[in-house]
TORNUSE-953524 format. One record per atom (N, C-alpha, C): atom name; x, z, y; chain; residue in one letter. Coordinates in nm, 2 decimals, decimal comma, padded with zeros to 4 digits. Example, Ala and Ser with C-alpha at 12.3 -4.5 7.8 and 13.67 -1.06 7.14 Angstrom:
BEGIN
+------+--------+--------+--------+-------+------+
| name |     px |     pz |     py | chain | resn |
+------+--------+--------+--------+-------+------+
|    N |  01,32 |  00,78 | -00,57 |     A |    A |
|   CA |  01,23 |  00,78 | -00,45 |     A |    A |
|    C |  01,32 |  00,78 | -00,33 |     A |    A |
|    N |  01,28 |  00,71 | -00,22 |     A |    S |
|   CA |  01,37 |  00,71 | -00,11 |     A |    S |
|    C |  01,29 |  00,79 |  00,00 |     A |    S |
+------+--------+--------+--------+-------+------+
//
This chain:
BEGIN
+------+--------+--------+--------+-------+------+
| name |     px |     pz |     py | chain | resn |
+------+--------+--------+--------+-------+------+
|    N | -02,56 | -02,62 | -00,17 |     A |    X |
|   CA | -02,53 | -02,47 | -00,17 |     A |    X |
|    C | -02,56 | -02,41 | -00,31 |     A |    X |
|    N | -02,63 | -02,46 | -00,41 |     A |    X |
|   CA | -02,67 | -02,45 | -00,54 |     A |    X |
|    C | -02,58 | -02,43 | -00,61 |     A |    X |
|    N | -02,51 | -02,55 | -00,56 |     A |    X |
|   CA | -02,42 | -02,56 | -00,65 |     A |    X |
|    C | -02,27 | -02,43 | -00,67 |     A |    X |
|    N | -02,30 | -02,41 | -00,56 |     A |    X |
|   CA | -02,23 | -02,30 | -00,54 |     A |    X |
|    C | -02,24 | -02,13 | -00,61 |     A |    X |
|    N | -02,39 | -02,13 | -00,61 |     A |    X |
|   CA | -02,44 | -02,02 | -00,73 |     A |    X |
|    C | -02,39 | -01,99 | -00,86 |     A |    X |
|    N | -02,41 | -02,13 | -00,88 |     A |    X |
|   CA | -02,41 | -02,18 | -01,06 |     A |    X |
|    C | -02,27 | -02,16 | -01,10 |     A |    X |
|    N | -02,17 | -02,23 | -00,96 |     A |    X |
|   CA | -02,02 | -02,16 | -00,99 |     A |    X |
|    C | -02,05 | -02,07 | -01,02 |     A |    X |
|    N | -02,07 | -01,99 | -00,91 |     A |    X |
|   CA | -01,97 | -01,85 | -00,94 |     A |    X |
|    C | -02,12 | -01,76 | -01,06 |     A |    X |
|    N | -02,24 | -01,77 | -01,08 |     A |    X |
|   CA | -02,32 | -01,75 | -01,22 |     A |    X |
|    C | -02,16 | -01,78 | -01,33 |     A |    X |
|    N | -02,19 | -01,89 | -01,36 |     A |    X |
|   CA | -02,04 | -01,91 | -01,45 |     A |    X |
|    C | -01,95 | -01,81 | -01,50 |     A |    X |
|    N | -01,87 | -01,82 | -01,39 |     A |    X |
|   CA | -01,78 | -01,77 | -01,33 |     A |    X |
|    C | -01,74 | -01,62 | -01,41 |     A |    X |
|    N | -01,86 | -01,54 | -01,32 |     A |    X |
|   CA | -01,89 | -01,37 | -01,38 |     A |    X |
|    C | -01,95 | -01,39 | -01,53 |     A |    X |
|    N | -02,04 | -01,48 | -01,57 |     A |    X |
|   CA | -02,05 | -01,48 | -01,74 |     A |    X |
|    C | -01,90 | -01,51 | -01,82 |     A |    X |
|    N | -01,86 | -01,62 | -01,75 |     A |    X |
|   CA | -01,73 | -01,59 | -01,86 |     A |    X |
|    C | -01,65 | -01,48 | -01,82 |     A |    X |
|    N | -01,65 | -01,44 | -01,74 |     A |    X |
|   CA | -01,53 | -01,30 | -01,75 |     A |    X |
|    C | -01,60 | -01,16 | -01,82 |     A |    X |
|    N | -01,71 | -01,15 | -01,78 |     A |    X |
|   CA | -01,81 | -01,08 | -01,92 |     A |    X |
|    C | -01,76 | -01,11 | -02,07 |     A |    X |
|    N | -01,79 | -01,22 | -02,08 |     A |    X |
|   CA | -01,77 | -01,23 | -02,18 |     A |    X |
|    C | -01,62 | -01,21 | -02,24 |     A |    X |
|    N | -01,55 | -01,19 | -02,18 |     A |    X |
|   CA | -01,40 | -01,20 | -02,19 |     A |    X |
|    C | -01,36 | -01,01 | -02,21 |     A |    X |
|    N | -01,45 | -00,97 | -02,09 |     A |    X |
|   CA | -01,42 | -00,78 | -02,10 |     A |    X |
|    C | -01,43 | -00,73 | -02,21 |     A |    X |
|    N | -01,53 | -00,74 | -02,29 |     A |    X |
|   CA | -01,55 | -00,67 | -02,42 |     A |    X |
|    C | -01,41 | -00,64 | -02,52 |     A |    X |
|    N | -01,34 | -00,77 | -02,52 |     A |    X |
|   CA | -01,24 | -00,77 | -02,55 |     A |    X |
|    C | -01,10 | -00,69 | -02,54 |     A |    X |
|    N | -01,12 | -00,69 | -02,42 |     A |    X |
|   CA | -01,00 | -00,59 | -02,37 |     A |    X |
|    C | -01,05 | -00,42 | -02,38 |     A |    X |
|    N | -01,15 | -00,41 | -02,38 |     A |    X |
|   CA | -01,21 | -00,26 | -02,39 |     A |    X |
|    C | -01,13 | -00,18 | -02,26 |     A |    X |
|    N | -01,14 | -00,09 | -02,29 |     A |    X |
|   CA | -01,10 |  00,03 | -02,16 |     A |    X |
|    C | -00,94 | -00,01 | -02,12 |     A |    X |
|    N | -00,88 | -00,12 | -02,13 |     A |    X |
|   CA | -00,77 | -00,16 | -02,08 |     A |    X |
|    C | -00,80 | -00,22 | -01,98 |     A |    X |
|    N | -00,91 | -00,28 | -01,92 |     A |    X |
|   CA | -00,95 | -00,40 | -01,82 |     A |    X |
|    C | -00,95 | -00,26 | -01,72 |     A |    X |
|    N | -01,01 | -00,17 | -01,77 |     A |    X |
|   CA | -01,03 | -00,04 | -01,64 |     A |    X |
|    C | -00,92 |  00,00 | -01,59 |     A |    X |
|    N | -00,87 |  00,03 | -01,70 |     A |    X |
|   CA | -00,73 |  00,10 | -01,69 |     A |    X |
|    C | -00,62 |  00,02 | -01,57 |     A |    X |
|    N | -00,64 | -00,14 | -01,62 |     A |    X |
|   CA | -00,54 | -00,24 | -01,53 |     A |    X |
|    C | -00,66 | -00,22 | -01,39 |     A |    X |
|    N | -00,78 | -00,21 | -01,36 |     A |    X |
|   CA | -00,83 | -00,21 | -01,21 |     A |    X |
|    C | -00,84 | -00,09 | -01,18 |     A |    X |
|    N | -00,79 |  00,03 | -01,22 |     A |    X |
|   CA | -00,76 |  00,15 | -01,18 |     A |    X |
|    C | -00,65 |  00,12 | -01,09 |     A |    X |
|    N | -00,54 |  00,07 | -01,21 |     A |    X |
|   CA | -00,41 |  00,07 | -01,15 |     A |    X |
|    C | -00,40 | -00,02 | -01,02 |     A |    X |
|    N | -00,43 | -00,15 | -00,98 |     A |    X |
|   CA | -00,46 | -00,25 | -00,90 |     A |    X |
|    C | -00,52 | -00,20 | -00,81 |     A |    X |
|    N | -00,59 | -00,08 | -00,80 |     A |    X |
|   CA | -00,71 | -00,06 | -00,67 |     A |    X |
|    C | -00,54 |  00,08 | -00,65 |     A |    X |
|    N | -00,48 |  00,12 | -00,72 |     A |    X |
|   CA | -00,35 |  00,22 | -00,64 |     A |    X |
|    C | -00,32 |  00,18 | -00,57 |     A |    X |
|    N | -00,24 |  00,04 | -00,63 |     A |    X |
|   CA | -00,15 | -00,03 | -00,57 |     A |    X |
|    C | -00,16 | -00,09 | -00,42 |     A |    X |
|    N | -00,32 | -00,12 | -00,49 |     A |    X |
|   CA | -00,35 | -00,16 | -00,35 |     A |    X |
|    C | -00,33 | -00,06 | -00,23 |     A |    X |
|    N | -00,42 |  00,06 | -00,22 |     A |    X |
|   CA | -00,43 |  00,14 | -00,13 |     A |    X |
|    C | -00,32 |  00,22 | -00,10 |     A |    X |
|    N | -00,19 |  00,21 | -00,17 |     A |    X |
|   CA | -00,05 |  00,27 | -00,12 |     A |    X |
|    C |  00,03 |  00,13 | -00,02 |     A |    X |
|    N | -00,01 | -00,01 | -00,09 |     A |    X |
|   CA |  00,05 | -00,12 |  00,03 |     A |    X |
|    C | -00,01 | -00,10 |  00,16 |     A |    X |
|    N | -00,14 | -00,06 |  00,15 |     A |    X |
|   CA | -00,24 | -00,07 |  00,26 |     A |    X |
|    C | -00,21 |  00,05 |  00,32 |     A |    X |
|    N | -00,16 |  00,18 |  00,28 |     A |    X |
|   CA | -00,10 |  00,27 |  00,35 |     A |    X |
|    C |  00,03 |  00,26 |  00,44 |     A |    X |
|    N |  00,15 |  00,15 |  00,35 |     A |    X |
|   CA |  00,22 |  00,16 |  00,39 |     A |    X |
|    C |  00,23 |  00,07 |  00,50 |     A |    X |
|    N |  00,17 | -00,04 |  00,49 |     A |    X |
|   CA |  00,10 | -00,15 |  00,59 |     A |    X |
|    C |  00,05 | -00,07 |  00,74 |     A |    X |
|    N | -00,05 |  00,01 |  00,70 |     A |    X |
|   CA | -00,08 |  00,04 |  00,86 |     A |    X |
|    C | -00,01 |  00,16 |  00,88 |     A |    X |
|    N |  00,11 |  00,21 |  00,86 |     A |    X |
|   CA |  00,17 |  00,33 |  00,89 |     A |    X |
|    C |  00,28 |  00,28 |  00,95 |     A |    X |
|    N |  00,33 |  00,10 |  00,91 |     A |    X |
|   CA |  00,44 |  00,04 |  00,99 |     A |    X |
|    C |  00,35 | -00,03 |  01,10 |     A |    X |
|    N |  00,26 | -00,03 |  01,11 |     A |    X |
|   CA |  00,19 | -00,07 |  01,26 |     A |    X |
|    C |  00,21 | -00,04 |  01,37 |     A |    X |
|    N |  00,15 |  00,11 |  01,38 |     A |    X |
|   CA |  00,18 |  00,21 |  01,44 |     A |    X |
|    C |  00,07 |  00,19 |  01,59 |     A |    X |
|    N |  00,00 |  00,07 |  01,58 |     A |    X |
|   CA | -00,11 |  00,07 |  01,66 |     A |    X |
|    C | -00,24 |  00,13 |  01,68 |     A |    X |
|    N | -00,27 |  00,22 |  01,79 |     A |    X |
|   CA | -00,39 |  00,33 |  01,77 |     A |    X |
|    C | -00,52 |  00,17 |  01,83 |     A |    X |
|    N | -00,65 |  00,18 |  01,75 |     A |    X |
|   CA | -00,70 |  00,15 |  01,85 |     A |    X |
|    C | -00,82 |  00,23 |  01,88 |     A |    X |
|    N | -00,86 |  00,19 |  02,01 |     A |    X |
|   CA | -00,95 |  00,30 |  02,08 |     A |    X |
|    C | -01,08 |  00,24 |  02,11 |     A |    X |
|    N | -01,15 |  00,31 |  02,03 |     A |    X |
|   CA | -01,31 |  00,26 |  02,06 |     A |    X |
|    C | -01,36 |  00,30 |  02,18 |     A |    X |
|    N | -01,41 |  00,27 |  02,27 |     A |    X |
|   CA | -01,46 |  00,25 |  02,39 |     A |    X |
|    C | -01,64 |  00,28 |  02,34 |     A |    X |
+------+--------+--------+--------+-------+------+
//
C-alpha cells in the first residue's frame, strides 16, 4: 500500500513542478474544464428525467 503513496507523492510533485510554467493559463484551462463539465452534467440529468424520492 506504500507503494501506492509514493505513486501518487510523485505524481502531484511533478505536476507542481510543471504549473509554474504555465502561470495563470493552468487556471484559466480548469476554469474552463470545471464549465464544461457542469453544463454536460446539466444536460445529462435533464435528459434523465428521473425524480428520486428520499424516503
Amino acid at each position: 500500500m506504500d507503494g501506492f503513496w509514493y505513486f501518487l507523492q510523485s505524481f502531484f510533485e511533478a505536476i507542481f513542478k510543471v504549473v509554474p510554467f504555465f502561470g495563470l493559463w493552468f487556471n484559466k484551462f480548469l476554469i474552463v474544464i470545471g464549465f464544461i463539465a457542469f453544463f454536460l452534467w446539466l444536460n445529462y440529468m435533464s435528459k434523465q428525467k428521473e425524480v428520486e424520492k428520499f424516503d
